[in-house]
FIMARGU-517362 format. One record per residue (C-alpha): residue number from 1; residue in three letters; chain; x, y, z. Coordinates in nm, 2 decimals, always signed. Layout:
<sites>
+-----+-----+----+--------+--------+--------+
:   i :  aa : ch :   east :  north :     up :
+-----+-----+----+--------+--------+--------+
: NUM : ALA :  A :      X :      Y :      Z :
...
+-----+-----+----+--------+--------+--------+
</sites>
This chain:
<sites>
+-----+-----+----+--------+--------+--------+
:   i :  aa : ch :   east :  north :     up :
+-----+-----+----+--------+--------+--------+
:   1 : UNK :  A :  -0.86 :  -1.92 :  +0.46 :
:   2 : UNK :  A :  -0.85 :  -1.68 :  +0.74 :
:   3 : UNK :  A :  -0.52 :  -1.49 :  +0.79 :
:   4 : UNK :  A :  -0.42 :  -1.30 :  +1.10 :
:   5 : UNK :  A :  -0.22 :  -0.98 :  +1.07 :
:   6 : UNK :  A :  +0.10 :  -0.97 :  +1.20 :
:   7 : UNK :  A :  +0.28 :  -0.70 :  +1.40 :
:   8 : UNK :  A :  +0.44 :  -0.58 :  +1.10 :
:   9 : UNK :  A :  +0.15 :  -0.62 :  +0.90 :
:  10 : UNK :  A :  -0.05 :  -0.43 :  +1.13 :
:  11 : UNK :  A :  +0.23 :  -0.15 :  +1.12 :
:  12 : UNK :  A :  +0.17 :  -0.13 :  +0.74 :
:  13 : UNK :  A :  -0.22 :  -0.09 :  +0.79 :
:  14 : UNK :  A :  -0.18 :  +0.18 :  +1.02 :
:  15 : UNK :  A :  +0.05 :  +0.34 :  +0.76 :
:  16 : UNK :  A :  -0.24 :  +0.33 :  +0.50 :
:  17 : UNK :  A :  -0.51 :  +0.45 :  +0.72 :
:  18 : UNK :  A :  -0.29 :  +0.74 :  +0.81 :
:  19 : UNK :  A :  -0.21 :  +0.82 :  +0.43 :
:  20 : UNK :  A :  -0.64 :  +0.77 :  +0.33 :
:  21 : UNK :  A :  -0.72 :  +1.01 :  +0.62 :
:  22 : UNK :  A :  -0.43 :  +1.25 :  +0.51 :
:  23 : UNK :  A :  -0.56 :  +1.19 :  +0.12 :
:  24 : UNK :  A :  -0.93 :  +1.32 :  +0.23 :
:  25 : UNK :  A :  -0.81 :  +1.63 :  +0.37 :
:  26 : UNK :  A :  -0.64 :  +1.76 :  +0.06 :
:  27 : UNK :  A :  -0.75 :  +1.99 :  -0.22 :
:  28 : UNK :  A :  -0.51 :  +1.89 :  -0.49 :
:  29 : UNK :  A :  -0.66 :  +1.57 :  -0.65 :
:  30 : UNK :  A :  -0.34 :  +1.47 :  -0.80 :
:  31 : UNK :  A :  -0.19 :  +1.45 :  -0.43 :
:  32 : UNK :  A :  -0.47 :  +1.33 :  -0.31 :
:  33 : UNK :  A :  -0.46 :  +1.03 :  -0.57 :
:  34 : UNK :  A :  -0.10 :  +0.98 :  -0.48 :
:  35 : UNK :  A :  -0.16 :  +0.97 :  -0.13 :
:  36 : UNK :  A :  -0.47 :  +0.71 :  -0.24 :
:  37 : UNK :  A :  -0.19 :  +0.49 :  -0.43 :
:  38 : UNK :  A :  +0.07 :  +0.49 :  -0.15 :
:  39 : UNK :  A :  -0.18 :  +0.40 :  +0.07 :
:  40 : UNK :  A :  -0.33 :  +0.10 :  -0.15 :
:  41 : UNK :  A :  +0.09 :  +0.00 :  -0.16 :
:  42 : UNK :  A :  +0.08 :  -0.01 :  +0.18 :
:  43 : UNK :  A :  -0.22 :  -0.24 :  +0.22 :
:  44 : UNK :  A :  -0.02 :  -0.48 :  -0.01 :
:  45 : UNK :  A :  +0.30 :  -0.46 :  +0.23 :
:  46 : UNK :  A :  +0.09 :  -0.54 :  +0.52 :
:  47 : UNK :  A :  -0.09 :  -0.85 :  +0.34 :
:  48 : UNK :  A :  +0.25 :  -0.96 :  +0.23 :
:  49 : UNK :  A :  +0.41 :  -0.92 :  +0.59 :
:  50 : UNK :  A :  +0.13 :  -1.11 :  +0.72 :
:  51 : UNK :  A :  +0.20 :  -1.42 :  +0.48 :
:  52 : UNK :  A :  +0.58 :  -1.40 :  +0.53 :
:  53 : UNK :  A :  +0.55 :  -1.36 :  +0.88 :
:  54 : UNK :  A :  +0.30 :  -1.70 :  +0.92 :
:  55 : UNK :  A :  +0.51 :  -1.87 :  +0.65 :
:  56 : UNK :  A :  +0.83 :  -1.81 :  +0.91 :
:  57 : UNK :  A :  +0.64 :  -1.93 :  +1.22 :
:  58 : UNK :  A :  +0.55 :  -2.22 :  +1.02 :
:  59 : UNK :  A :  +0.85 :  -2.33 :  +0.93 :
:  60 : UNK :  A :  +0.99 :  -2.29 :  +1.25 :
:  61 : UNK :  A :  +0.76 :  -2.48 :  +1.39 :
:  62 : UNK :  A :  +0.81 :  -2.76 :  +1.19 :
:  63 : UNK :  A :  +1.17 :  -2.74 :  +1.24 :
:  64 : UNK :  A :  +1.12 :  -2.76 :  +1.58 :
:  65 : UNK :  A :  +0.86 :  -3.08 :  +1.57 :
:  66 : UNK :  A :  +1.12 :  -3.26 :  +1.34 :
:  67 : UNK :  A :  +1.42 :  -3.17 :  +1.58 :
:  68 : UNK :  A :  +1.19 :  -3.28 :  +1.88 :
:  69 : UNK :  A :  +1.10 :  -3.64 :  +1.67 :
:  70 : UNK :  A :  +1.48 :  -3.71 :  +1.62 :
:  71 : UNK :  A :  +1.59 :  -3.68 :  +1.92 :
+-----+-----+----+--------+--------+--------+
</sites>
């Protein structure tokens, strides 16, 4: 199953890639690895976004599709 990254979710990539490319420019591993670890957080976050957000818009939807049928 293919799923599309949210706004949000796209936010929290952008975090990561910002914290890897930070992480590559240092000298001090143990930063470095930190920075690594925040970023592989942040990947998580945005996966998670993504699901919550097209869980929402699903249930919305079929909120609205019931309210439609009942009327």
């Amino acid at each position: 199953m293919m799923l599309q990254i949210s706004p949000r979710g796209r936010q929290y990539l952008k975090t990561a890639e910002t914290l890897l490319r930070t992480a590559k420019t240092m000298t001090d591993r143990a930063v470095a690895g930190q920075l690594k670890a925040l970023a592989d957080d942040y990947e998580r976050r945005a996966a998670k976004a993504s699901r919550d957000d097209a869980d929402k818009a699903s249930a919305r939807l079929a909120y609205n599709v019931e309210r439609a049928w009942s009327a």
